[in-house]
N, C-alpha and C positions, 0 to 999 in steps of 0.2 A: 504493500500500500504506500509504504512512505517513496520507493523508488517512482511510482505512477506519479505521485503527488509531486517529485521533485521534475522530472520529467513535462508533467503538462504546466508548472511553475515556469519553467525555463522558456514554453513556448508564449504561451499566457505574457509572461511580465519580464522577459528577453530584453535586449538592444530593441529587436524593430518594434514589439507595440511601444516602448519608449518614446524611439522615435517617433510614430506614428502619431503617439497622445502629444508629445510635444509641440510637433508639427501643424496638427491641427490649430493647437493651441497659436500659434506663431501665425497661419495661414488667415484665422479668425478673426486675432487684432489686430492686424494690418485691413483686412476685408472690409472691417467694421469702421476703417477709419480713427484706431486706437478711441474708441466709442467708451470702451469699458475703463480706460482710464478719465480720457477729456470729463465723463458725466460723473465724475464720483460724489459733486457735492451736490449734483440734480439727484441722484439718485438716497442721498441722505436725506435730503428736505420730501422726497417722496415717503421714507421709511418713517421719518419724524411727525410727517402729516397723516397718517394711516394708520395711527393706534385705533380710530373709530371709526370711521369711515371704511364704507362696507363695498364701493364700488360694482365692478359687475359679477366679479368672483361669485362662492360658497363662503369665503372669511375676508378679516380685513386683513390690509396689505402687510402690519405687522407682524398679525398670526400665521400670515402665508410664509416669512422669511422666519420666523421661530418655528416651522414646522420643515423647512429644508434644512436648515442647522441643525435641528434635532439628531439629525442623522448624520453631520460633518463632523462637531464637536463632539469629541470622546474616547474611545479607546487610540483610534488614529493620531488624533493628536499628541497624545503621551505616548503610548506607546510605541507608535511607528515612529517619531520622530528619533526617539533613542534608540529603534534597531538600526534606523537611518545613518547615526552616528556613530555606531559601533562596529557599523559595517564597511562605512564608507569615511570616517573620518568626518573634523573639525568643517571638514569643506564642503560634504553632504547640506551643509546648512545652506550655504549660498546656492544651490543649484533647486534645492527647494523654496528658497525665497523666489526663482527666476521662475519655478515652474507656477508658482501661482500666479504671478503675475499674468501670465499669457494665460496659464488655466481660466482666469475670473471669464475669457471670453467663450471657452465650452459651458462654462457654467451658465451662460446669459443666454446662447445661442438656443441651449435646451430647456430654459424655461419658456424663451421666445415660443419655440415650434409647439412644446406643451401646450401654451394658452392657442396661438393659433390655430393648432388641430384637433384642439380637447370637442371632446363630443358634451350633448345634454339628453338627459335620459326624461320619458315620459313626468317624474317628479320635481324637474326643476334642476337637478343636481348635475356638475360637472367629474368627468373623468375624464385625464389627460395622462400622455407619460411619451415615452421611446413608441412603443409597441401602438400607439395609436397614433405619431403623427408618422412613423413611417408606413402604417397604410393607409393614412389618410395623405398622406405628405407625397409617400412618392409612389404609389397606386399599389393596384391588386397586385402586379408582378411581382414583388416586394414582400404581399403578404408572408410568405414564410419567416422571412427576417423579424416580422412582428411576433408572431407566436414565437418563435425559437426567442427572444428576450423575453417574452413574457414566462415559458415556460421555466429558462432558467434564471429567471428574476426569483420565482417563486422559491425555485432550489435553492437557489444560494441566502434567501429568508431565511431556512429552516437550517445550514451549516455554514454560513460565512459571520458575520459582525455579530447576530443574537447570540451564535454559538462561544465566541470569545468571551461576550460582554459578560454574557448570565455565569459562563465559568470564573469569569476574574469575582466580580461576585459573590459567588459563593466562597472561592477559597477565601479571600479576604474576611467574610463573617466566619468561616469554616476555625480557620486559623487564629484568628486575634479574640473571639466571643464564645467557638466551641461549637455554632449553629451548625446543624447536619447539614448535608448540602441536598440533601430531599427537600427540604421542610422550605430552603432558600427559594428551591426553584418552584416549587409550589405556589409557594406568594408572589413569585415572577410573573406567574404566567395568569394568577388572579387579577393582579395589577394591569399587567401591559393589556391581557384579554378585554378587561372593565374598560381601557382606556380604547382598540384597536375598533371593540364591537360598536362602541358611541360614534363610529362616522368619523367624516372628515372633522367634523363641527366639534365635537368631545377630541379630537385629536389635538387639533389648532389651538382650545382652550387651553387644555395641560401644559403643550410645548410654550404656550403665551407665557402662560405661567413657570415653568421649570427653567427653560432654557436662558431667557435672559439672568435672573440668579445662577445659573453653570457657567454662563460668558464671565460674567463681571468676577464669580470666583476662579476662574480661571484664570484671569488679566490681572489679579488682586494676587495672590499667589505666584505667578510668574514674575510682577511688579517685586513683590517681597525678596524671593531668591537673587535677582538682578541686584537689589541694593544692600545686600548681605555682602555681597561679593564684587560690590561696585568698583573697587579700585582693577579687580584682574578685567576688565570690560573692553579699555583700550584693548590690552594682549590679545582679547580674545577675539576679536574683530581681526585684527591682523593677522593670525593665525589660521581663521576662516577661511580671510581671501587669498592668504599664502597656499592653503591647501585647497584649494578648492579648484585646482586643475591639475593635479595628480590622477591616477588614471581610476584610482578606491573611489574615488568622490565622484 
C-alpha cells in the first residue's frame, strides 16, 4: 500500500502538476491583467461591506468567504508549512510566498466560473462547484470530466483532510486528557453531521462564527512567536532568500 501511495504521490504532486498549478497560476495573473493584485483594497471594502447584506447568493458575502476558508485554514497551514521546511529548507518559505501570490488568481478564476455556472434548483437554492461549471462551462463532451471530480471529490471527503484533521484530534485529547479516540470521533461526527445536515445556511453560520476567531488566533499566535524571537528576524529573512534557490527548496 505504502509503495502504491508513494508511486501515485510522485505522479499526483511530481515537477509537472507543479508546474502545471504554477503555470496556471502565472498564465491567470497576467490574463486577468494582475486583477487579483491591482483590486485588493476593492475587494476589502467588498468583504467589509457584506457582513449583512445578502445580495443575490444563498449567504452574505462575508459568510461566503468564512465558508471557503473554513476549508484553507488548518491543518495545511501548520502542518504542511513545517513539512514544507523540513523538506525543503529555510527557502521552501519564499517559493510558497511566490506561489500564493499567482495562486490568489486560480482561487478567483474558480469562484468566478462557480457563480457563473452554479445552477438553481426548483427551491430557490444555489449549487455550484468544478463538476458543474465544467459541464455547464465547457459542454456535454466534457461531461465525464464533471463526474470523475465529483466522484473523487467525494472520495477524497471521506480519506484526505477529514481523515488527518479528526486523527490529529483525537490523539491530541487521546494523549494530553486520556479521551479514547472512539468517544473523540463520535462527537466529531455528531458535530460536523449537526453542522453539514443544516445546509449551506447552518454551514455559513458556524464558519461566520468559528472561522474568523481561528484567523485572528492564528495571526495572534504567529504575531507572539515573531516577537519572542524578534531580534533572529533580520537573519532569518536572509537566510530564506539565500536558500531559497538551492535545488531542496
Amino acid at each position: 500500500m505504502e509503495a502504491v501511495i508513494t508511486e501515485v504521490n510522485a505522479w499526483a504532486w511530481g515537477v509537472p502538476m507543479q508546474v502545471l498549478l504554477l503555470g496556471t497560476g502565472i498564465f491567470l495573473t497576467l490574463g486577468l491583467g494582475l486583477l487579483t493584485w491591482r483590486k485588493l483594497g476593492f475587494a476589502f471594502r467588498l468583504l467589509l461591506g457584506g457582513f449583512k447584506g445578502q445580495g443575490e447568493g444563498d449567504i452574505p458575502p462575508f459568510r461566503a468567504l468564512m465558508t471557503s476558508l473554513s476549508a484553507t485554514i488548518g491543518t495545511g497551514n501548520i502542518a504542511g508549512v513545517a513539512t514544507a521546511m523540513t523538506l525543503g529548507g529555510p527557502g521552501a518559505l519564499f517559493w510558497m510566498w511566490l506561489t500564493a501570490l499567482f495562486g490568489m488568481a486560480m482561487k478567483y478564476a474558480e469562484a468566478v466560473l462557480a457563480v457563473r455556472y452554479r445552477e438553481q434548483d426548483d427551491l430557490g437554492g444555489f449549487s455550484g462547484g468544478p463538476m458543474y461549471y465544467i459541464r455547464n462551462g465547457l459542454g456535454q463532451r466534457y461531461k465525464f470530466l464533471a463526474t470523475a471530480f465529483a466522484v473523487f471529490g467525494a472520495m477524497a471527503g471521506f480519506g484526505l483532510a477529514n481523515t488527518v484533521q479528526s486523527n490529529s484530534v483525537a490523539q491530541v485529547l487521546g494523549d494530553n486528557l486520556g479521551i479514547p479516540w472512539q468517544a473523540t470521533g463520535i462527537v466529531l461526527m455528531l458535530v460536523v453531521g449537526s453542522v453539514i445536515l443544516g445546509g449551506i445556511q447552518r454551514i455559513a453560520l458556524i464558519a461566520g462564527a468559528v472561522v474568523p476567531s481561528m484567523a485572528i488566533a492564528y495571526v495572534l499566535m504567529s504575531v507572539v512567536v515573531i516577537a519572542m524571537h524578534i531580534e533572529e528576524v533580520p537573519a532569518a529573512f536572509q537566510t530564506i532568500f539565500n536558500s531559497a534557490f538551492n535545488g531542496a527548496s
